[in-house]
C-alpha distance (Angstrom), angle and dihedral (degrees) to the residues before:
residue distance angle dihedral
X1 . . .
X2 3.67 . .
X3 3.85 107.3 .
X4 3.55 94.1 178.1
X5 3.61 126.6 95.2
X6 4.69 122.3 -123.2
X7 3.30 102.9 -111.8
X8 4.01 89.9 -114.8
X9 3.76 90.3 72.0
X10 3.52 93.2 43.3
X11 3.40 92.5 63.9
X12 4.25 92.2 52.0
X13 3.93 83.6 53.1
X14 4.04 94.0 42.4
X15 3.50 80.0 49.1
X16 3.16 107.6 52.0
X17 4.01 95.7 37.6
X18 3.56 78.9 67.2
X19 3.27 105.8 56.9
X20 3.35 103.6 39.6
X21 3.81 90.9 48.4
X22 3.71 85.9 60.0
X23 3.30 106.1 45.1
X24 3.78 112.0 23.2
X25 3.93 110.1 57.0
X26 3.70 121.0 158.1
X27 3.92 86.7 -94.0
X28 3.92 91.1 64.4
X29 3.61 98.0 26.6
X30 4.30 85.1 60.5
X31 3.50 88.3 39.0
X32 3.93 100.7 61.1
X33 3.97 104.4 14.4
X34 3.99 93.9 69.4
X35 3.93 104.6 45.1
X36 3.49 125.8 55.5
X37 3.20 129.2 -51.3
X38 3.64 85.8 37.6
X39 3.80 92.1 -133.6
X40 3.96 149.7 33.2
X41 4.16 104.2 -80.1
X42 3.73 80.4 -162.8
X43 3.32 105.0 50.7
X44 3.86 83.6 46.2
X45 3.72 90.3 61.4
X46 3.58 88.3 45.7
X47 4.05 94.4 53.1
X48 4.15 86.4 51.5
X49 3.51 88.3 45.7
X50 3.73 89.1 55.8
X51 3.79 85.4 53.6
X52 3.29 96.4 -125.1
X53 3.90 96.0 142.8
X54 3.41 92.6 60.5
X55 3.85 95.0 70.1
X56 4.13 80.0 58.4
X57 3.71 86.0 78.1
X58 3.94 150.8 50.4
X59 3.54 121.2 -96.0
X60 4.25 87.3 -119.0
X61 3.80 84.1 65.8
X62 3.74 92.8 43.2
X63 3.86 102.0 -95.5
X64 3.61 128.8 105.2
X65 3.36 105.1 -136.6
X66 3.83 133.7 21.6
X67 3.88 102.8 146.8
X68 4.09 118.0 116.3
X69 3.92 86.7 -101.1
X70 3.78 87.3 62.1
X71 3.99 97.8 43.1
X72 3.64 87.4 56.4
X73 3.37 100.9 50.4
X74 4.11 86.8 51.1
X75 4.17 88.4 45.0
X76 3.61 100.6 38.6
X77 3.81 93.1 64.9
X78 4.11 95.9 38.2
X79 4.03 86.7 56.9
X80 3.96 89.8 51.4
X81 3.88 92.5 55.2
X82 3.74 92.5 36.7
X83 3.72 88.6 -120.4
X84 3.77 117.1 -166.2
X85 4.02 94.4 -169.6
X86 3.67 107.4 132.4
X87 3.40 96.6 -112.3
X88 3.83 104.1 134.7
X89 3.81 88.6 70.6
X90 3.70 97.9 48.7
X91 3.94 83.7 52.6
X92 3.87 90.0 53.4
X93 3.94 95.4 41.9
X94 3.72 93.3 51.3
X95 4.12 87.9 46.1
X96 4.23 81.7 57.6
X97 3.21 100.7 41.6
X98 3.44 99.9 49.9
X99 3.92 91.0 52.1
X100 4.03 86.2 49.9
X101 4.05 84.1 59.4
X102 3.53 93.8 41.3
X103 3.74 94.3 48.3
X104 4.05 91.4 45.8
X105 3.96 92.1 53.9
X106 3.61 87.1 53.4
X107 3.40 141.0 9.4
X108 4.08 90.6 20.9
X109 3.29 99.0 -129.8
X110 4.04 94.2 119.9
X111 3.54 138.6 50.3
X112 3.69 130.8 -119.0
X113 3.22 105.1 -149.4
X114 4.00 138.4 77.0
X115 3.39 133.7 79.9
X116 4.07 87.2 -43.3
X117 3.82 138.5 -170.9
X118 4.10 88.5 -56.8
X119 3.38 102.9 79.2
X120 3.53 101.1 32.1
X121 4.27 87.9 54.5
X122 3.94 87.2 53.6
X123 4.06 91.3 46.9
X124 3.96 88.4 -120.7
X125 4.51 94.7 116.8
X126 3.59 112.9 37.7
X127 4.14 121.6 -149.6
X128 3.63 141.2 -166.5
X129 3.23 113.4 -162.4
X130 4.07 103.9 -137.1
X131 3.86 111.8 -153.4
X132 4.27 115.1 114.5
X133 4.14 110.9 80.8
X134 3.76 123.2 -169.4
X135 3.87 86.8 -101.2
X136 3.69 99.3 41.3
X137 3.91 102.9 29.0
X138 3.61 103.5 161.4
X139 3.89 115.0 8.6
X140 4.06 127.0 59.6
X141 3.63 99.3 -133.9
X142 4.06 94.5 81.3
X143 3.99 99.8 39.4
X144 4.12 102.3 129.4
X145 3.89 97.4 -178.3
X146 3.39 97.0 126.6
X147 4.52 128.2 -158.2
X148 3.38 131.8 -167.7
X149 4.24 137.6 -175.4
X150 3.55 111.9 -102.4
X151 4.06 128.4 171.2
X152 4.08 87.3 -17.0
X153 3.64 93.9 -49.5
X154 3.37 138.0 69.8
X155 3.87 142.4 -95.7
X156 3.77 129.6 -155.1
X157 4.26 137.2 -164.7
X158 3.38 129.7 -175.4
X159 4.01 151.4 94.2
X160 4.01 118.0 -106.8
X161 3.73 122.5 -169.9
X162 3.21 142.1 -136.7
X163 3.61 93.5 -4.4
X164 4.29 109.3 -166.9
X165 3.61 111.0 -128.0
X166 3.59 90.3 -3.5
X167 4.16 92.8 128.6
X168 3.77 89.1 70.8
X169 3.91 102.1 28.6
X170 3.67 115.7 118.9
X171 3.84 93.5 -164.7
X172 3.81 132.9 29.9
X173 3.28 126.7 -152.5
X174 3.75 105.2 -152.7
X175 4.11 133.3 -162.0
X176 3.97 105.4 -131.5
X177 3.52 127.6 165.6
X178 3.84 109.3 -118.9
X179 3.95 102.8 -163.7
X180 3.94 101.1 -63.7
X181 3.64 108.6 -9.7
X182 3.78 129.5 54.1
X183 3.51 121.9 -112.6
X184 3.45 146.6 -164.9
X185 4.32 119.8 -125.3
X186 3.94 125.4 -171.4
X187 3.69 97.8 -137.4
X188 4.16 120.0 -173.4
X189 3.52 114.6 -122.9
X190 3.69 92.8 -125.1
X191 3.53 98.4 59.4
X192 3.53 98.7 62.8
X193 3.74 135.1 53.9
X194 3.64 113.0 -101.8
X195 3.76 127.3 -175.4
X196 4.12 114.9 -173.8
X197 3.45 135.4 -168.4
X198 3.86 145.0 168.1
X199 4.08 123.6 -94.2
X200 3.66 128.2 -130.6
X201 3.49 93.5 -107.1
X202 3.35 96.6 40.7
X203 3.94 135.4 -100.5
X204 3.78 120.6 86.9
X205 3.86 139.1 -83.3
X206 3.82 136.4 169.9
X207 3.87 148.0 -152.5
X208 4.47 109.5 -131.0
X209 3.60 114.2 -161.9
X210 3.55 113.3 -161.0
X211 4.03 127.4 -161.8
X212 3.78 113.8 -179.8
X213 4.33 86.9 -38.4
X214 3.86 111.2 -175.1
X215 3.75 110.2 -110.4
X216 3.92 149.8 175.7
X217 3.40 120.6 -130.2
X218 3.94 107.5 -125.9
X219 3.66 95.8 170.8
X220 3.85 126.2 14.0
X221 3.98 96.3 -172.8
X222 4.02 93.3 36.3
X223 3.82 99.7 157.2
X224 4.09 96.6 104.6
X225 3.65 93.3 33.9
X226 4.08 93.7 51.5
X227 4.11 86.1 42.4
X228 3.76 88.9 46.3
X229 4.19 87.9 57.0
X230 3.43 91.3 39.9
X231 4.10 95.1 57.6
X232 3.92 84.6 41.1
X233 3.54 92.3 56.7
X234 3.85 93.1 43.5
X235 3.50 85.6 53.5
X236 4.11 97.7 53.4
X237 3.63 85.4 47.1
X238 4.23 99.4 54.2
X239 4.28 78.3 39.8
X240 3.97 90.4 52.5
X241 4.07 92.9 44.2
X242 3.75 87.8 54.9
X243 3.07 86.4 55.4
X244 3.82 93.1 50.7
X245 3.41 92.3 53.2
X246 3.54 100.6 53.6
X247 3.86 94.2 59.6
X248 4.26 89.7 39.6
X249 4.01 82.9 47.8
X250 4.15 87.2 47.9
X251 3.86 95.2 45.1
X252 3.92 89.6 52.1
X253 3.88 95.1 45.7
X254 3.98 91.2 51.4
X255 4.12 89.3 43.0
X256 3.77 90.5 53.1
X257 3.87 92.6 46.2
X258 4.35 89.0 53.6
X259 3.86 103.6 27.9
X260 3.80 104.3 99.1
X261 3.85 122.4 -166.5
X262 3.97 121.4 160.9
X263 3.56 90.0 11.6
X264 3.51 91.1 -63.4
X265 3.71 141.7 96.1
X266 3.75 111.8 -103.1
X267 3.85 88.3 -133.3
X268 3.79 86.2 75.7
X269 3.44 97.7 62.2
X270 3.69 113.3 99.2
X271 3.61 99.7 -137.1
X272 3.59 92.6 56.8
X273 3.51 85.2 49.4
X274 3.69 99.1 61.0
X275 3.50 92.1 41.1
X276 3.68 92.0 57.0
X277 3.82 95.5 44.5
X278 3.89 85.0 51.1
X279 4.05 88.1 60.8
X280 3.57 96.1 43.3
X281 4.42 85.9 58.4
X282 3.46 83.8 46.9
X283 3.67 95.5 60.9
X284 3.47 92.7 34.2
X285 3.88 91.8 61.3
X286 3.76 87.2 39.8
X287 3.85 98.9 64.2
X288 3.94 81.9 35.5
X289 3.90 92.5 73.5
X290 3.93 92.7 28.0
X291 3.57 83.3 66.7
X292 3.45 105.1 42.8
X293 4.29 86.2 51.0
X294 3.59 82.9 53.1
X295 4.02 101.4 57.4
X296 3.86 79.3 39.0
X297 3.55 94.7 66.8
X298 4.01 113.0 114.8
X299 3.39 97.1 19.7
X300 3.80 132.5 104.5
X301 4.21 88.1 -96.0
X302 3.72 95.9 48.6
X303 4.10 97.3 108.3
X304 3.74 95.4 38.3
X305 3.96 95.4 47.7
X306 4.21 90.3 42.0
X307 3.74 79.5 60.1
X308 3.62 101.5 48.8
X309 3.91 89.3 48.4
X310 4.22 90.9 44.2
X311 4.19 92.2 46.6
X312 4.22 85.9 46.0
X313 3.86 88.9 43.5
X314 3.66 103.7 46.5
X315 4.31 87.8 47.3
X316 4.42 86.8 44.0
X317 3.91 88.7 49.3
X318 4.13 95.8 54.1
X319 3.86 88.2 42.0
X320 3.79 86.9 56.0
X321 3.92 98.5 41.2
X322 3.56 98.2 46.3
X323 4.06 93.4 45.4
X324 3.40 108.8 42.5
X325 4.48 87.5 47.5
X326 3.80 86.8 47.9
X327 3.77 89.4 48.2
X328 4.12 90.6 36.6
X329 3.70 89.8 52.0
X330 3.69 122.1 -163.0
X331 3.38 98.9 -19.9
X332 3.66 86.7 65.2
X333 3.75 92.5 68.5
X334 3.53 93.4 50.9
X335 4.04 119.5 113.3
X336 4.04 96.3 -139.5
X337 4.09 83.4 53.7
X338 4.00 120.1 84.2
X339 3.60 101.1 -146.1
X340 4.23 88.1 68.5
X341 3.82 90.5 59.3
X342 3.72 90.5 44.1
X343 3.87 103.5 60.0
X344 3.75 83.9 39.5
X345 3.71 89.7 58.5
X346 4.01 91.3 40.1
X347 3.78 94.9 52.0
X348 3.59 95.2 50.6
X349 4.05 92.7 44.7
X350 3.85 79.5 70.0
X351 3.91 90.6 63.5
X352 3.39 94.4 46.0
X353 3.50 115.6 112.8
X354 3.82 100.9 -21.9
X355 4.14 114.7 -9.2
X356 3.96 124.3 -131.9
X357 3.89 95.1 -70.7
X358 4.04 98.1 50.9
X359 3.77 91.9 56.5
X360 3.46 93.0 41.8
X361 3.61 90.6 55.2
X362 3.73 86.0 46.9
X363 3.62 94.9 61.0
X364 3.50 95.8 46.5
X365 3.69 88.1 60.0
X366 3.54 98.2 49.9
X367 3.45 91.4 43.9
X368 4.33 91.3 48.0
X369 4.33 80.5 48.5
X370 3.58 96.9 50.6
């Protein structure tokens, strides 16, 4: 396999590096990610105006990207600068959206029309996608929200949790069961109830209550589409954690090099040393299976091999936050200092759209299928 990156996505990560580097240090970053609205509006217009959302989809859909080499390349450089953009959700919406167009050119079982993929690739409409519920967090088989046709349109009820991006969305595109299948609704964030608040790590997420909410149907049999965003998002997420770790991994590297005990660096002592060169394989194997997920997107093993990268991920990311603040010491623990904010952020990556034992669970299934 090709570990190396075209030189087209390249430049988006270049890119972004860049930008992120310049304008979202741990001073802003703490500034904005804590306090509503859980992020810098501006610097949100400035990522879209970067077009960085575009590589989040096909070129049919007018993107130019949208394969798992592309999210990473978008994720990998978020999770360095501890971005709290909400980005995951615009990857998920597009995913949707773009089966609701695919479905309505063929098989009619979409719609066309709506806001669409347009705006939400050039950051002017904002979506949450609205599919975990407090009984059925990660999987699709439990979702009760429930939709019905009424008066040639449709009508949905429900509560979905922890919603990402949800607290600035200005539509939702909600999982509902319509009769036997499950489906996918665009829902406007003004018809429905929604109640945000700030995550531990930062960023933003909300709870939508819906009672009878007006809705267009964007995909009537929505169970591969609403899988397919799920994986995609699972994906960003083990992308952004590698990115994580690389800047944890840094900030322990350049503390053991400076921190001097017993008249010595504590780089030079050789426990440290194995320790360290333990984390390093760690991440090594980590980006290993990211990538192999990501080559494995749109194919028959895409689901099972997102979860084998997401179950290795979430286990590689504790490793990594509870060495390097154990080999940090206090300082680690400290607000002002990075490396707190990063094992927060890598902890919580793990409970993100289905946590170490869900995926493991997962791949035990496919693998009992097969």
């Amino acid at each position: 396999m090709n570990f190396e990156m075209s030189e087209d996505r390249r430049m988006i990560a270049d890119s972004l590096n860049r930008f992120l580097g310049d304008t979202y240090g741990i001073e802003h970053r703490t500034k904005v990610a804590y306090d509503a609205p859980f992020h810098d509006p501006e610097k949100w217009t400035q990522l879209a105006d970067l077009g960085v959302l575009y590589a989040l989809a096909g070129e049919g859909q007018g993107g130019y990207g949208g394969t798992g080499f592309d999210i990473m390349a978008v994720f990998e450089p978020l999770g360095r600068a501890l971005c709290p953009e909400p980005v995951l959700p615009a990857l998920m919406a597009a995913r949707v959206l773009a089966a609701g167009d695919e479905t309505a050119n063929g098989a009619g079982t979409g719609t066309g029309t709506g806001a669409g993929i347009g705006p939400l690739l050039s950051g002017a409409v904002r979506y949450g996608v609205a599919i975990g519920e407090i009984e059925a967090p990660y999987g699709l088989e439990d979702i009760a929200a429930q939709a019905e046709a009424v008066d040639g349109g449709y009508r949905v009820s429900g509560r979905k949790s922890v919603v990402y991006g949800g607290h600035v969305a200005d539509l939702f595109l909600v999982a509902a069961r319509l009769g036997d299948t499950l489906a996918v609704f665009e829902v406007a964030a003004r018809d429905c109830a929604v109640s945000g608040y700030g995550l531990i790590d930062g960023g933003g997420a909300t709870e939508v209550f819906l009672d009878d909410a007006p809705a267009r149907l964007v995909v009537a049999d929505g169970a591969a589409a609403l899988q397919d965003a799920l994986d995609a998002g699972a994906l960003a997420l083990c992308a952004e954690a590698l990115g994580v770790m690389d800047r944890a991994f840094a900030l322990l590297l350049e503390y053991l090099k400076t921190r001097k005990q017993f008249g010595q660096t504590i780089g030079s002592f050789q426990a440290l040393q194995h320790r360290t060169v333990d984390l390093a394989t760690e991440i090594e194997q980590a980006r290993s299976i990211t990538i192999l997920a990501a080559s494995r997107m749109g194919t028959p093993d895409q689901s099972r091999t997102v979860s084998m990268a997401k179950n290795l991920i979430g286990r590689t990311a504790r490793l990594i936050a509870e060495e390097s603040i154990q080999m940090q010491g206090g300082i680690a623990m400290t607000w002002e200092y990075p490396s707190s904010h990063l094992a927060k952020r890598l902890v919580m990556i793990d409970h993100q759209l289905g946590d170490t034992d869900f995926h493991l669970e997962r791949v035990m299934a496919a693998h009992q299928a097969a």
